[in-house]
N, C-alpha and C positions, 0 to 999 in steps of 0.2 A: 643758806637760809638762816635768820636770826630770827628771837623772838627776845621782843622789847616790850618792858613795863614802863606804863607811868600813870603819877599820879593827878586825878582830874578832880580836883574836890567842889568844885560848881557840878560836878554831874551828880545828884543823888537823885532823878527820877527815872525809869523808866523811857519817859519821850526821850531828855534829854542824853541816854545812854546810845538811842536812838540814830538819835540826829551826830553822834560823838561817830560813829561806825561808819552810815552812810557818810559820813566827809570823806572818814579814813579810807573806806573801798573806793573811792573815786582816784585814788593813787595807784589805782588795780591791784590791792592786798586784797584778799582773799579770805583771810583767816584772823579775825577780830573776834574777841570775850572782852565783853563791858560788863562792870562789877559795879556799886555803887562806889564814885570817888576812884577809879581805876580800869584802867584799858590793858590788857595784852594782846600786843599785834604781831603777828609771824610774817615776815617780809624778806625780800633780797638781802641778802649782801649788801649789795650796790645802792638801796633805797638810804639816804643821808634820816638820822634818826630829827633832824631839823626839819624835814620837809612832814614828816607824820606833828611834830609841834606843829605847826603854819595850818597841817587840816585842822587838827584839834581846835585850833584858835579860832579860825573861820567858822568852825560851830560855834561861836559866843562862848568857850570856855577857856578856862584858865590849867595851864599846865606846869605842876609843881615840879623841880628839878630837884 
C-alpha cells in the first residue's frame, strides 16, 4: 500500500472535491481525503500513479506535477 499526494488547484469547492473522489474510488481505492487544491489517495502498489492522474482529469480537473 502507498499513499499519494497531489496537487488539484481547479478543486476549491466542496462539489467539486466531490466529484475529484467519486472518479478516484471508481479505480476501487478506497481511501480518498480531498483538501481544497489537494487529494491524498491510499492505493496498491500495483495501481500506476498515472492512471489516478486520468481519474482526476476525467473529473474536469487539472493535475499539477
Amino acid at each position: 500500500m502507498k499513499t499519494v499526494l497531489f496537487e488539484i488547484p481547479t478543486m476549491t469547492r466542496l462539489h467539486k472535491q466531490q466529484e475529484v473522489s467519486e472518479s478516484i474510488k471508481k479505480l476501487g481505492i478506497t481511501h480518498v481525503i480531498t483538501e481544497r487544491g489537494r487529494a491524498e489517495v491510499s492505493c496498491p502498489d500495483t495501481l500506476l500513479k498515472v492512471e489516478i492522474i486520468r481519474a482526476i482529469e476525467d473529473a474536469g480537473h487539472v493535475v499539477r506535477y
